[in-house]
Z-matrix of the N, CA and C atoms (Angstrom, degrees):
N
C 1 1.448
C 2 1.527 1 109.00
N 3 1.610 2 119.88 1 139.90
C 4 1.209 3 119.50 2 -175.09
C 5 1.188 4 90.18 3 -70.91
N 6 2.394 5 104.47 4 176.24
C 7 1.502 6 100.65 5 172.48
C 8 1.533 7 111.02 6 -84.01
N 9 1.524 8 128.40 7 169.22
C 10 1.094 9 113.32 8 151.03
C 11 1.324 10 133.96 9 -120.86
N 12 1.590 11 118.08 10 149.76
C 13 1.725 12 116.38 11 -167.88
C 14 1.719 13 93.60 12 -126.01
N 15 1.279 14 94.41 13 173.60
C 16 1.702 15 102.61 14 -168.23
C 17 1.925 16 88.68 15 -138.02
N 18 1.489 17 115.57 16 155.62
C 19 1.067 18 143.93 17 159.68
C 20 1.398 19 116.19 18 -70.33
N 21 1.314 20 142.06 19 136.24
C 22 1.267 21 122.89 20 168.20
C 23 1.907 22 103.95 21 -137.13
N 24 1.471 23 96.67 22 124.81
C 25 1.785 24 85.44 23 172.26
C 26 1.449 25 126.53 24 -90.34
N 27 1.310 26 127.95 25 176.98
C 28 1.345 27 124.08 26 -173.76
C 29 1.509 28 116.36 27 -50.14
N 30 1.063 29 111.33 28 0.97
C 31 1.654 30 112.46 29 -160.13
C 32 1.586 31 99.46 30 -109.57
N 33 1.898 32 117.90 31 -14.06
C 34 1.323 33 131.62 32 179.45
C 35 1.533 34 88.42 33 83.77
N 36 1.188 35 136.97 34 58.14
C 37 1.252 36 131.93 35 167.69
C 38 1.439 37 104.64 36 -116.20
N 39 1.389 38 120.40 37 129.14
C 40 1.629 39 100.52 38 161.63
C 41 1.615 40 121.93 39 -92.62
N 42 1.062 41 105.85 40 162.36
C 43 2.021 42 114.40 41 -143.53
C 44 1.759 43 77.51 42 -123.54
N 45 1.244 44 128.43 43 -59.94
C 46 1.378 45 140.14 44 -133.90
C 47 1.963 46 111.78 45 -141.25
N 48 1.570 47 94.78 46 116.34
C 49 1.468 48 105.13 47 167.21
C 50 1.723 49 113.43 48 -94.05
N 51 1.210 50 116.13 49 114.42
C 52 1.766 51 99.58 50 -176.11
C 53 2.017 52 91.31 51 -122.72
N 54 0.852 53 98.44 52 174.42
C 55 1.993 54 133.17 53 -171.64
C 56 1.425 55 81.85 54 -155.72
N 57 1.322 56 106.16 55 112.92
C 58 1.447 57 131.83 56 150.58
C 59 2.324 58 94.62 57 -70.85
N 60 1.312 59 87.92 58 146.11
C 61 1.457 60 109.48 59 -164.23
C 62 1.630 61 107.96 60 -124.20
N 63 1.812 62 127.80 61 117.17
C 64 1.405 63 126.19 62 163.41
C 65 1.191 64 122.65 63 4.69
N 66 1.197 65 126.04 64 128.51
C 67 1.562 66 105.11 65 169.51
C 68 1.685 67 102.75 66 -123.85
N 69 1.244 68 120.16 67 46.44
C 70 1.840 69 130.07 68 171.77
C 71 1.169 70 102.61 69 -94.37
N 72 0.961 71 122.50 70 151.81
C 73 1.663 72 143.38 71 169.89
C 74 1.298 73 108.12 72 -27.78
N 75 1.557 74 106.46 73 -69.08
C 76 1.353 75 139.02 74 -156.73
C 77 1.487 76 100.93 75 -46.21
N 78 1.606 77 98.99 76 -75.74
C 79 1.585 78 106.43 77 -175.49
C 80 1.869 79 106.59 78 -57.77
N 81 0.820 80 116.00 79 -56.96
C 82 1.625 81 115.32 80 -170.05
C 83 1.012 82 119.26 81 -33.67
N 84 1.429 83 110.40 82 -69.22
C 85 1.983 84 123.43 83 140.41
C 86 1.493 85 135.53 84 -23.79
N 87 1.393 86 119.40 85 -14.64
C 88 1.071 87 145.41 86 -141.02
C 89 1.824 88 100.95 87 -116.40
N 90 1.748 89 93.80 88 -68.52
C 91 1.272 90 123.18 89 172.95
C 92 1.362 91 114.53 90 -55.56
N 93 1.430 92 104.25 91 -58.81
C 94 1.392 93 111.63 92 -161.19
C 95 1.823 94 112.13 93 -74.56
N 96 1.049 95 116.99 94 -35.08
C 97 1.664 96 135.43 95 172.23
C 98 1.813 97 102.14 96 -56.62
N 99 1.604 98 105.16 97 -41.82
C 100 1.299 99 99.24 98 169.48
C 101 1.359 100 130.69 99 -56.04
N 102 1.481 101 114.23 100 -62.33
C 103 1.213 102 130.04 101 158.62
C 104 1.356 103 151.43 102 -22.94
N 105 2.170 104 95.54 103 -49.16
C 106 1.314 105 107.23 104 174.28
C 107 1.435 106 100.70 105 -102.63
N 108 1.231 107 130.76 106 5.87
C 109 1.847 108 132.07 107 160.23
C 110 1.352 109 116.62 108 -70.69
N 111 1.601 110 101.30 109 -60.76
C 112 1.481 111 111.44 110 -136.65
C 113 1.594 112 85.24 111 -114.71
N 114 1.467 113 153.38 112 -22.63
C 115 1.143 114 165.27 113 -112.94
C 116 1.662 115 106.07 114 -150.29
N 117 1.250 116 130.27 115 -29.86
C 118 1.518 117 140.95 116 -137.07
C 119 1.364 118 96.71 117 -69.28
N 120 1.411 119 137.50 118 -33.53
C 121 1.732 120 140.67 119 -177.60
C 122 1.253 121 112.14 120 -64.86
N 123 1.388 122 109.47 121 105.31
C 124 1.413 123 109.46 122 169.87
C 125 2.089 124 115.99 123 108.69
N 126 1.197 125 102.38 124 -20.89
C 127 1.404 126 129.48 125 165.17
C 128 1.221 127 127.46 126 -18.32
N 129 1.622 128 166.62 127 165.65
C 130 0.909 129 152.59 128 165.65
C 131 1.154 130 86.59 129 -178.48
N 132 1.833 131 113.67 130 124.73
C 133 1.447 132 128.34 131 172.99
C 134 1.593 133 121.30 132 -149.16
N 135 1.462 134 118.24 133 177.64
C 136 1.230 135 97.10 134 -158.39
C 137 1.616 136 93.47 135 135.58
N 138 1.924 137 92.96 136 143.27
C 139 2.100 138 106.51 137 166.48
C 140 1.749 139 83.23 138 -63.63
N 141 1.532 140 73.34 139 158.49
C 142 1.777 141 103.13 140 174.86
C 143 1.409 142 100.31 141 -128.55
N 144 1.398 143 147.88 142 80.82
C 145 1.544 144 137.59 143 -155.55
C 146 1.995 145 99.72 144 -139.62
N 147 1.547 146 89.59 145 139.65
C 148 1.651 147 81.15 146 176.92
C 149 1.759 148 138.14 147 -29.72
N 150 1.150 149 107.83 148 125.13
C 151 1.619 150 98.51 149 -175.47
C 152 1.356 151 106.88 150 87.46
N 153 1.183 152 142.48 151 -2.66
C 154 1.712 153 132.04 152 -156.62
C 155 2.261 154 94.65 153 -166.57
N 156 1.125 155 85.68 154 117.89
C 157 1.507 156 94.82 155 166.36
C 158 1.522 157 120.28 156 -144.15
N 159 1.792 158 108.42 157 103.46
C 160 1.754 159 103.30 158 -178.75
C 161 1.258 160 107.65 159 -119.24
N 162 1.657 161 102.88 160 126.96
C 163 1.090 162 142.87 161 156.23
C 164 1.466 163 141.02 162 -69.92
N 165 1.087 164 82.75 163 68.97
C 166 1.909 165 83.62 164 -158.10
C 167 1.348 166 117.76 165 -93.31
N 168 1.468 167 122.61 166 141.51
C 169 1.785 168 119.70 167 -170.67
C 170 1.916 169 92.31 168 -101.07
N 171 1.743 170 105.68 169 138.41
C 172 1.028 171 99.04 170 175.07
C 173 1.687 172 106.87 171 -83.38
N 174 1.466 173 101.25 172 146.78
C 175 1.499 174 95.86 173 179.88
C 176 1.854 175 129.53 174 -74.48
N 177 1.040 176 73.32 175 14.58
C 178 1.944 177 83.60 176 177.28
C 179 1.625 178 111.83 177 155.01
N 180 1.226 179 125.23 178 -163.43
C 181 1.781 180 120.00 179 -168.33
C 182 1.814 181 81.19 180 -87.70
N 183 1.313 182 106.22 181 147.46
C 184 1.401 183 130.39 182 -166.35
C 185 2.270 184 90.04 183 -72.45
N 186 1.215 185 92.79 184 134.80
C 187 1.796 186 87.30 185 162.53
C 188 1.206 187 109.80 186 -60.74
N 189 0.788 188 127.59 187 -47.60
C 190 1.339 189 116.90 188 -169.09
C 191 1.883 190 112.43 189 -156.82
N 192 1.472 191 102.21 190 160.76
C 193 1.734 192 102.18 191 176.94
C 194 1.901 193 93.24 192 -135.15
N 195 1.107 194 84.51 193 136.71
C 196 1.434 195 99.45 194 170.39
C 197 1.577 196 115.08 195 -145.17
N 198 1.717 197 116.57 196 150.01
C 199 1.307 198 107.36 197 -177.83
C 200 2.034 199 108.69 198 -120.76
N 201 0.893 200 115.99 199 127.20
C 202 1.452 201 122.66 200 -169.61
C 203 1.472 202 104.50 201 -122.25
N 204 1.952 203 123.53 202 126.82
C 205 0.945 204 101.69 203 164.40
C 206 1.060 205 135.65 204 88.05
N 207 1.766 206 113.81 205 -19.45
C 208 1.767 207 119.90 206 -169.04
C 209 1.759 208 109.78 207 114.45
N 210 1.800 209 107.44 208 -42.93
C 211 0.916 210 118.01 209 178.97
C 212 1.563 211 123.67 210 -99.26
N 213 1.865 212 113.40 211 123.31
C 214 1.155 213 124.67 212 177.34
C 215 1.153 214 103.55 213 -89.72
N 216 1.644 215 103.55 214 136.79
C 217 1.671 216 113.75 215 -175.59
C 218 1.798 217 101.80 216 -130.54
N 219 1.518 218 100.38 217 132.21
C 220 1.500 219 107.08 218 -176.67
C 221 1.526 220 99.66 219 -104.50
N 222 0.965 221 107.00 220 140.57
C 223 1.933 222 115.72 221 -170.54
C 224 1.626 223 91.30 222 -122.54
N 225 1.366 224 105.34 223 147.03
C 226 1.455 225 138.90 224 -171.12
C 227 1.439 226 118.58 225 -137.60
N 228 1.470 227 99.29 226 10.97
C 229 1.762 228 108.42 227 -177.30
C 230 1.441 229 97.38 228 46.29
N 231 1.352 230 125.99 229 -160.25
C 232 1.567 231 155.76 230 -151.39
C 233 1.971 232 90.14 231 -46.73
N 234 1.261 233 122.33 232 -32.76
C 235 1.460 234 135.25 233 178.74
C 236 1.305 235 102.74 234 -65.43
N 237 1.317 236 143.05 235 -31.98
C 238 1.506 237 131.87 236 -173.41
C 239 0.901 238 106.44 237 131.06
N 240 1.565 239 118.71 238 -161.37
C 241 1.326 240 119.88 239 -173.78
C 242 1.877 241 83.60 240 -171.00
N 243 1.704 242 120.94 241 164.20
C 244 1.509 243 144.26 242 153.86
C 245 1.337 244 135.42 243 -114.96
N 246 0.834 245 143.76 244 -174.41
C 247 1.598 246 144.88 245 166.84
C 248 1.274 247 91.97 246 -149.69
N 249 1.292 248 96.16 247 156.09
C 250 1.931 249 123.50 248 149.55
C 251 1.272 250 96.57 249 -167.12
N 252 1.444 251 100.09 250 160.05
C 253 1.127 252 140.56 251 -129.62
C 254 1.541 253 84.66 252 -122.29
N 255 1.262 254 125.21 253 92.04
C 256 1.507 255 116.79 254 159.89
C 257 1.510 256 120.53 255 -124.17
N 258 1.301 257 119.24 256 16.91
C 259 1.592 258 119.21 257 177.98
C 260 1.311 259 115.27 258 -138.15
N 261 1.207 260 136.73 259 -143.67
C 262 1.234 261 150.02 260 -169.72
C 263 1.642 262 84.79 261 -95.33
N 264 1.705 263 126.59 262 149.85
C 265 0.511 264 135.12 263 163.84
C 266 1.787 265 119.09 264 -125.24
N 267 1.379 266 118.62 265 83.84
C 268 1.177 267 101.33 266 -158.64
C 269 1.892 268 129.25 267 -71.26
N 270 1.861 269 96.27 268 -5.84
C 271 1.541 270 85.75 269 -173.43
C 272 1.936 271 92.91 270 -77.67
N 273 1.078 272 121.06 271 -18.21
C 274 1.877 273 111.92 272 171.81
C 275 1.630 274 101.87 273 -32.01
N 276 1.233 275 106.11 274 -74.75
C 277 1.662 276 122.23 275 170.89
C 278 1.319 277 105.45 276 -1.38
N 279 1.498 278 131.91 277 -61.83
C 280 1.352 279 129.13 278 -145.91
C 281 1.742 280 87.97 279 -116.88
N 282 1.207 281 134.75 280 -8.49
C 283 1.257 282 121.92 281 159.27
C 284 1.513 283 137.58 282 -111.35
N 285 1.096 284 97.30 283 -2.12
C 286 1.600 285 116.29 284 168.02
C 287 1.464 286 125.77 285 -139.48
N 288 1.378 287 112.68 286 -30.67
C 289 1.459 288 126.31 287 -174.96
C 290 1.597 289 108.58 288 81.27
N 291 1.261 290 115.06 289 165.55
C 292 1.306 291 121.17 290 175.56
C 293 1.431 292 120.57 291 -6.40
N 294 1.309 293 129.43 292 -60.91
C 295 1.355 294 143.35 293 168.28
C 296 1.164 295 110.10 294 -30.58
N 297 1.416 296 125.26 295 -64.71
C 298 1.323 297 147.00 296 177.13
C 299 1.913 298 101.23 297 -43.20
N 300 1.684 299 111.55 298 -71.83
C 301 1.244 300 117.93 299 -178.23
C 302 1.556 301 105.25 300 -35.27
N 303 1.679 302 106.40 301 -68.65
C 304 1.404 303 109.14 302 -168.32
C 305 1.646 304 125.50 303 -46.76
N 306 1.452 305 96.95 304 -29.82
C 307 1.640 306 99.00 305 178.47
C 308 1.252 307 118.05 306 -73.77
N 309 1.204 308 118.45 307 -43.90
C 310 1.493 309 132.57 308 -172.85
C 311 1.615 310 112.16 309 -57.78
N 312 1.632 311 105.85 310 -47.06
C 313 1.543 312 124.46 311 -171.82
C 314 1.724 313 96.85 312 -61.89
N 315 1.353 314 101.88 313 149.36
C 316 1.905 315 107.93 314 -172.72
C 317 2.011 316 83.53 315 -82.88
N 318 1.251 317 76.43 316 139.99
C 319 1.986 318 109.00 317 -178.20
C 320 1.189 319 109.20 318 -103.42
N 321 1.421 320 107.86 319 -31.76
C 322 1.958 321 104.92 320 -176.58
C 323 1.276 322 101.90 321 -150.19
N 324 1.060 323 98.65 322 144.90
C 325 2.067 324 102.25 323 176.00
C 326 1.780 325 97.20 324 -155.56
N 327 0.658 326 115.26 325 148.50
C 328 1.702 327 145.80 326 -172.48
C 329 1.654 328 133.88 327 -165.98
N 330 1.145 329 101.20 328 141.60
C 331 1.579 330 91.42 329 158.56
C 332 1.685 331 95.37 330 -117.37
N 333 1.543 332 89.79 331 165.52
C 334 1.434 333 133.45 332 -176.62
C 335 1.195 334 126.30 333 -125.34
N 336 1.583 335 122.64 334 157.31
C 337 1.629 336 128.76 335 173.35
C 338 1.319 337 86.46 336 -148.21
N 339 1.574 338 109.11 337 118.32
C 340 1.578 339 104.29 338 151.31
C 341 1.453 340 93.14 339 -93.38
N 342 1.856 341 80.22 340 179.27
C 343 1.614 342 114.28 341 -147.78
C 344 1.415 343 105.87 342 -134.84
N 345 1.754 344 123.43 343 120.17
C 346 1.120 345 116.53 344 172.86
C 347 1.495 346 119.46 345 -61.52
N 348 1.066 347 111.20 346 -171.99
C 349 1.742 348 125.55 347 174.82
C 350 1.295 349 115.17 348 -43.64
N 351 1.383 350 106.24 349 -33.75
C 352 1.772 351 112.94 350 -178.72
C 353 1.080 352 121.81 351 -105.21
N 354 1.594 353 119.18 352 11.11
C 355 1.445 354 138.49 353 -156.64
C 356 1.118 355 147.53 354 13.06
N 357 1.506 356 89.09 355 76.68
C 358 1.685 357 117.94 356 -162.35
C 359 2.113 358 87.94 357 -129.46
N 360 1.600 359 102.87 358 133.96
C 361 1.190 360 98.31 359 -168.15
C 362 1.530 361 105.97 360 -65.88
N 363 1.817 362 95.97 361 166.06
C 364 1.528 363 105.36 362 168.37
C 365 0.649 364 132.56 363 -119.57
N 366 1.737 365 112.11 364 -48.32
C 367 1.506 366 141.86 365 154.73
C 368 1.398 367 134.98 366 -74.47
N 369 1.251 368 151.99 367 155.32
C 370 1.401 369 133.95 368 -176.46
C 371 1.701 370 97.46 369 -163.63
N 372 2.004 371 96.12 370 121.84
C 373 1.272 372 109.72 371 -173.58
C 374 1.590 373 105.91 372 -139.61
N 375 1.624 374 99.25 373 -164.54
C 376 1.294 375 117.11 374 164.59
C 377 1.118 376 105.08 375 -160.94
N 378 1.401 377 125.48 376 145.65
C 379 2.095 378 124.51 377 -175.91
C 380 1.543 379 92.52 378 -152.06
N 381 1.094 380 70.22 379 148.57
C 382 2.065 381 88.70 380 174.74
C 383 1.607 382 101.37 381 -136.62
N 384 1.447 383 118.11 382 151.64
C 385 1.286 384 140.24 383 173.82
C 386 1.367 385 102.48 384 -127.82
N 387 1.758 386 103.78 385 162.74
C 388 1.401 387 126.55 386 -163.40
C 389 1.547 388 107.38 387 -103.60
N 390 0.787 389 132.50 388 150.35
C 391 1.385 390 153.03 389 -174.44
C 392 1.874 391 101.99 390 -20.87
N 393 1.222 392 98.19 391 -43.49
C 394 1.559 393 122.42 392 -165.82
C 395 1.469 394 84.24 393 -86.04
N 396 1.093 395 168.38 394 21.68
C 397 1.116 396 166.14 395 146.47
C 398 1.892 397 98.72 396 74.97
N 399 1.413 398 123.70 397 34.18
C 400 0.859 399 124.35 398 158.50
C 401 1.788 400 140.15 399 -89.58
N 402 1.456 401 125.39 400 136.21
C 403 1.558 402 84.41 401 -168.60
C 404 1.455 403 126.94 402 -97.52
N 405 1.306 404 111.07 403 161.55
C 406 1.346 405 120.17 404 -164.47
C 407 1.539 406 119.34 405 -100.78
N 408 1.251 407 100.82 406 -47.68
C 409 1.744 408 120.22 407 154.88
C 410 1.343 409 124.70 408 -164.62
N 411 1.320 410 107.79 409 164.27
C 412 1.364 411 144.15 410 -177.95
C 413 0.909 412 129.85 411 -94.64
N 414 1.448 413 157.95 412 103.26
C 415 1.660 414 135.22 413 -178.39
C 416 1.427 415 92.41 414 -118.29
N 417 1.491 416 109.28 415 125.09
C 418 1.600 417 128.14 416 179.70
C 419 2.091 418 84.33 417 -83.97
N 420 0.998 419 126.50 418 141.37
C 421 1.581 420 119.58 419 157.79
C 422 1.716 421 104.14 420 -99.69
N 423 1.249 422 122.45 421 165.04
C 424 1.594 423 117.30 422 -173.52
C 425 1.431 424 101.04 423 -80.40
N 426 1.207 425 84.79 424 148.63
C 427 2.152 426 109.32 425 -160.46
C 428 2.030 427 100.90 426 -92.97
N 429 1.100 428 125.71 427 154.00
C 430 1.221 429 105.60 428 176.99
C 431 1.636 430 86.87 429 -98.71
N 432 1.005 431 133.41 430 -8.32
C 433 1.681 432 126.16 431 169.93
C 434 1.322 433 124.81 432 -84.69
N 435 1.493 434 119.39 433 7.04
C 436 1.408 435 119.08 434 169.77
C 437 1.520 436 96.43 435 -122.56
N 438 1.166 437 107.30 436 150.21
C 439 2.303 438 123.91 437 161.22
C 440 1.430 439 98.66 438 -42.34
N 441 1.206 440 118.98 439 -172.39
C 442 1.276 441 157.48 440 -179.79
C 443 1.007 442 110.16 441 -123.87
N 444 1.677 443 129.29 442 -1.50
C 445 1.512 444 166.02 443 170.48
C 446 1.475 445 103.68 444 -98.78
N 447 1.509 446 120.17 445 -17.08
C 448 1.946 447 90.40 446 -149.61
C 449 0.950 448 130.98 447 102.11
N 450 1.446 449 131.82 448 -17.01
C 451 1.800 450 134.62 449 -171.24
C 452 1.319 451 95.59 450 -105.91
N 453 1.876 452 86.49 451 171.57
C 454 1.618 453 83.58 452 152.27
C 455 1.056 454 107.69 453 -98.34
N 456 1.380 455 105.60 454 -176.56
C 457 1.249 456 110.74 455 -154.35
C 458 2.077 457 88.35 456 -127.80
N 459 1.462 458 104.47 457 155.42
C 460 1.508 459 118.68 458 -155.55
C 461 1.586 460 77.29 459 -84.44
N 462 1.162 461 120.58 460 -41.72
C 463 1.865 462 112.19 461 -162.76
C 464 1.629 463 105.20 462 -107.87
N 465 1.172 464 115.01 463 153.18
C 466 1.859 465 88.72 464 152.15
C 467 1.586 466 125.84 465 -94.42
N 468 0.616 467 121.43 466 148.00
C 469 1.563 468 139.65 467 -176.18
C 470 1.648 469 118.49 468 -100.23
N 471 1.510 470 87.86 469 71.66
C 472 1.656 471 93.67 470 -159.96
C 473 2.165 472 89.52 471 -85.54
N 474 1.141 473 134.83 472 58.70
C 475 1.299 474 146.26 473 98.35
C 476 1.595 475 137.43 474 -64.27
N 477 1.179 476 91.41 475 -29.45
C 478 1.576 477 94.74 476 149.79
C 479 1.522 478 140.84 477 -58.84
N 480 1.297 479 106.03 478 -23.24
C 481 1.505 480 112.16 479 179.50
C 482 1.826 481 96.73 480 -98.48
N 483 1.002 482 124.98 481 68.94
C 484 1.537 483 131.01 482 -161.33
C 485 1.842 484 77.90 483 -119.17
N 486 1.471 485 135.77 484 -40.21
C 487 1.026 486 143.75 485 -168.54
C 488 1.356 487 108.23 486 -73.44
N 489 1.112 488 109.60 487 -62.57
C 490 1.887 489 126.42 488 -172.55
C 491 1.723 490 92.00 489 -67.77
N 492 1.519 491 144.87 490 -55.94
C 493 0.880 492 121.29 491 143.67
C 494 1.539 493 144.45 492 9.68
N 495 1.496 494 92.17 493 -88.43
C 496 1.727 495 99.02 494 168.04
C 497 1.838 496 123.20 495 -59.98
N 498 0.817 497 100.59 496 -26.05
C 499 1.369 498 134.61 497 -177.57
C 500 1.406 499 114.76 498 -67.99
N 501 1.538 500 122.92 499 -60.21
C 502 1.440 501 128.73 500 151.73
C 503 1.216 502 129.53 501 -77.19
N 504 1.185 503 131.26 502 -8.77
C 505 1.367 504 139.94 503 155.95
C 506 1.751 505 122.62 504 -65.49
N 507 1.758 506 96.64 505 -54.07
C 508 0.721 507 104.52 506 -171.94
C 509 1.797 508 134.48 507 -86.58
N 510 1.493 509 93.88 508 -21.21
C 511 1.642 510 100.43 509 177.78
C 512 1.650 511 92.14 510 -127.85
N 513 0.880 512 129.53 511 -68.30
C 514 1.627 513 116.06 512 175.08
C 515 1.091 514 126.72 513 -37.21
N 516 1.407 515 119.72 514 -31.85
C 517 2.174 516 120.57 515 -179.61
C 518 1.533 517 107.97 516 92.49
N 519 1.321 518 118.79 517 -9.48
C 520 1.209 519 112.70 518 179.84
C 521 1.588 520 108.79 519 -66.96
N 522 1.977 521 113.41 520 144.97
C 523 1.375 522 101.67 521 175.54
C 524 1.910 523 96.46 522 -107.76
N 525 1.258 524 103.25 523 -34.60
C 526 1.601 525 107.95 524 -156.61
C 527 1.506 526 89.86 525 -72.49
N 528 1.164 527 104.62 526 132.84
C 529 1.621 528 111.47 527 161.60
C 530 1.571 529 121.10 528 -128.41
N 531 1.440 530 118.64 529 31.18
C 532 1.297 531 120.79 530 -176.10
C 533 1.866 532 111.64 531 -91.35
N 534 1.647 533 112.41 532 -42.29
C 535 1.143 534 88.36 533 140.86
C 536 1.557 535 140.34 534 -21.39
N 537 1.240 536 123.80 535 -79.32
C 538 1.487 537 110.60 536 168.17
C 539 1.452 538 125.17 537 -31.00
N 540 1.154 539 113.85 538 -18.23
C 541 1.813 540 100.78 539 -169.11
C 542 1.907 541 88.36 540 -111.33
N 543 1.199 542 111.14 541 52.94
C 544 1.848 543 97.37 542 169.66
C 545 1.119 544 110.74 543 -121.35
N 546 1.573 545 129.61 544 -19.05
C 547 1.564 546 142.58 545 -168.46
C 548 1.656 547 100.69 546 -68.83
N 549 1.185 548 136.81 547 169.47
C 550 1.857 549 149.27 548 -128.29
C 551 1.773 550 82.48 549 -154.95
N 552 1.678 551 121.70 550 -26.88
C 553 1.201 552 112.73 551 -171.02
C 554 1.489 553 111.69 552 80.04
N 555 1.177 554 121.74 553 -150.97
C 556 1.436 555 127.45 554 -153.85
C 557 1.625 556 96.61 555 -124.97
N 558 1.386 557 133.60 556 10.26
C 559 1.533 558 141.23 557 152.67
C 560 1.309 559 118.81 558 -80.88
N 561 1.812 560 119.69 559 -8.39
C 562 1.642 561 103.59 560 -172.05
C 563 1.267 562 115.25 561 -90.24
């Protein structure tokens, strides 16, 4: 079981459940191949950085994932393609040196649950940052309080957390997941 830490705001409220997350090749690659394969419905990813938040839906299971270099790249054919940076990167080596490697390589990775007012989750993610403590990405998992459209949604649709599920079971250690189903969502 990952460890777990909590957020606390000035008021002594906690906002935020996080599990700090592996940061080896192996697992990252591991995790993340899971996710954008077997996981991709309902998805929302993307930096999350002051002033700027993208949310992006992948357009279908990626053709292919491959990792080169340190860097895993998810391909989307004619749709695009990403990188991150989760290993050794050896061409850094010859253009920056160590410094270079260390920044590039992911520094922090976690998942998260924020927490409404009464701190019962709302949201359900995972983000990783770069060496530089900058971030690199975000994975929103599907909310049972937003559509499959984008809205909210009048009910929650706790089939939606079918992701965060696998997700806390499966790499976090968590078994109980009823917590998750106590939050009112973003209508109370």
């Amino acid at each position: 079981m990952l460890r777990h830490e909590q957020t606390v705001n000035d008021e002594g409220r906690v906002t935020e459940d996080r599990w700090p997350a592996p940061l080896d090749q192996d697992w990252l690659r591991a995790f993340l191949t899971d996710i954008f394969e077997n996981h991709w419905q309902g998805l929302s990813f993307g930096p999350i950085i002051e002033g700027a938040a993208y949310e992006l839906r992948p357009p279908g299971k990626p053709e292919r994932i491959n990792l080169h270099d340190g860097y895993l790249t998810v391909f989307y054919g004619l749709s695009g393609h990403f990188h991150l940076c989760i290993g050794r990167n050896e061409a850094a080596v010859k253009q920056g040196g160590e410094a270079l490697v260390a920044r590039r390589r992911a520094g922090k990775a976690e998942f998260f649950r924020s927490l409404d007012s009464e701190g019962h989750p709302r949201i359900w993610g995972f983000r990783m940052e770069n060496g530089a403590g900058e971030p690199a990405l975000c994975l929103f998992f599907p909310n049972p309080f937003i559509t499959p459209d984008d809205r909210l949604a009048d009910e929650p649709d706790w089939d939606r957390l079918a992701t965060w599920d696998h997700v806390r079971s499966t790499y976090i250690g968590l078994e109980d997941g009823a917590p998750d189903r106590l939050s009112k969502g973003y209508r109370s």
